[in-house]
VMD Tcl script that draws the C-alpha trace (Angstrom):
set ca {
  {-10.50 25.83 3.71}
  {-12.36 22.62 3.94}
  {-16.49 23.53 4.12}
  {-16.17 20.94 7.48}
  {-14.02 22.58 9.28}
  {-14.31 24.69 11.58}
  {-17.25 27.63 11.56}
  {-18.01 27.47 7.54}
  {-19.17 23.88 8.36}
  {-22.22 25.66 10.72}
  {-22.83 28.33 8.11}
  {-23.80 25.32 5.38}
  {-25.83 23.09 7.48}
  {-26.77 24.47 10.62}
  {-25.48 21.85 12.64}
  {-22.45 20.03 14.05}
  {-20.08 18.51 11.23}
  {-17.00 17.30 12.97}
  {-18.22 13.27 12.14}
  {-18.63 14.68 8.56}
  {-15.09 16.95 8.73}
  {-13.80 13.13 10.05}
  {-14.44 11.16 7.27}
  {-13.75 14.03 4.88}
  {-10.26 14.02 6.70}
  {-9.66 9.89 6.47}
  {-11.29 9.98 3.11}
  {-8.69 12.45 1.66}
  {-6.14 10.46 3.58}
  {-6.82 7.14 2.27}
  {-6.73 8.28 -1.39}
  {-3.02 9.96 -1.15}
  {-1.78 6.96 0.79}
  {-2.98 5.06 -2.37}
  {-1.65 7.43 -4.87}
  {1.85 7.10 -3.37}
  {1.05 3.50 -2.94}
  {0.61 3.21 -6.81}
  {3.10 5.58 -8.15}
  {5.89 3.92 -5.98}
  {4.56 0.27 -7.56}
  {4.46 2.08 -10.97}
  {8.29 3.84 -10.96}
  {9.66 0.30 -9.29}
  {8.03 -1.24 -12.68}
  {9.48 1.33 -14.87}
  {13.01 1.63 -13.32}
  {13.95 -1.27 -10.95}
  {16.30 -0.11 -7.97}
  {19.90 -0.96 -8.94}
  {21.20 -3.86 -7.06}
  {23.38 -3.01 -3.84}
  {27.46 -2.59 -4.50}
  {29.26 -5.76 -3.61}
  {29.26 -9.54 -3.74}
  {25.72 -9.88 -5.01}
  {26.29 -7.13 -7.57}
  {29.19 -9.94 -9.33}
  {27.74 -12.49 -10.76}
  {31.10 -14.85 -10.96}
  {31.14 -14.63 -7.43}
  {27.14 -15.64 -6.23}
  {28.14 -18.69 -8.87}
  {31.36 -19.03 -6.16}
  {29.61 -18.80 -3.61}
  {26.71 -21.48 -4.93}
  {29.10 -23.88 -5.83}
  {30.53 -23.65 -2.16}
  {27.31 -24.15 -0.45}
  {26.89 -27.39 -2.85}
  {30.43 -28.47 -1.48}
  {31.70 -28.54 -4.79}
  {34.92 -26.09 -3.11}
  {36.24 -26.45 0.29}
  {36.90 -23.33 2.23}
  {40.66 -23.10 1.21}
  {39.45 -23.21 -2.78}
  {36.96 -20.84 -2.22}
  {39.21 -18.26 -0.29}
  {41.36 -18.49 -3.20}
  {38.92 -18.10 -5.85}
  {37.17 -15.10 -4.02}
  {40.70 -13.47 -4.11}
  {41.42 -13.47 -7.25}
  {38.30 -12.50 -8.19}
  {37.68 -9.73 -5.95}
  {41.87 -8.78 -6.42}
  {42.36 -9.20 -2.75}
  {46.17 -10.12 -3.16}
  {46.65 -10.13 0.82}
  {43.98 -12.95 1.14}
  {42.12 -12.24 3.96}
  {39.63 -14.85 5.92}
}
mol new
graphics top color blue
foreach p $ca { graphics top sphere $p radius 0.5 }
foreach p [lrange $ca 0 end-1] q [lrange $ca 1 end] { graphics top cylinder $p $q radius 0.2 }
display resetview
């Protein structure tokens, strides 16, 4: 147990502690909040998170999807391009 808390704190000093048993507390706090804060910075670094499953996962089709938004396609050129590339033979909106 923590020498602040509770009676062992009286036996050392002879007096209150809990303001001392406080900041021990928020002191041991702060430095695992930035331990995580730094290990989770540090395995991000190391091993990027995977980028989510679907369109942005394909590059052909954020190229698509760019050359639509510069109006190079209309919407009936892009449907059909996203088809085939996706192997939607149905050809839904």
């Amino acid at each position: 147990m923590h020498p602040f808390y509770g009676p062992s704190g009286r036996l050392l000093s002879g007096r209150d502690t809990r303001l001392s048993g406080l900041a021990s507390m928020a002191a041991y706090l702060a430095f695992w909040a930035g331990a995580l804060v730094i290990a989770r910075r540090e395995l991000d670094r190391r091993w990027p998170p995977h980028p989510c499953s679907g369109d942005d996962a394909d590059p052909a089709l954020t190229v698509l999807r760019e050359r639509f938004a510069r109006g190079e396609l209309d919407a009936s050129q892009y449907r059909a391009m996203r088809d085939v590339l996706t192997g939607d033979a149905g050809g839904t909106p």
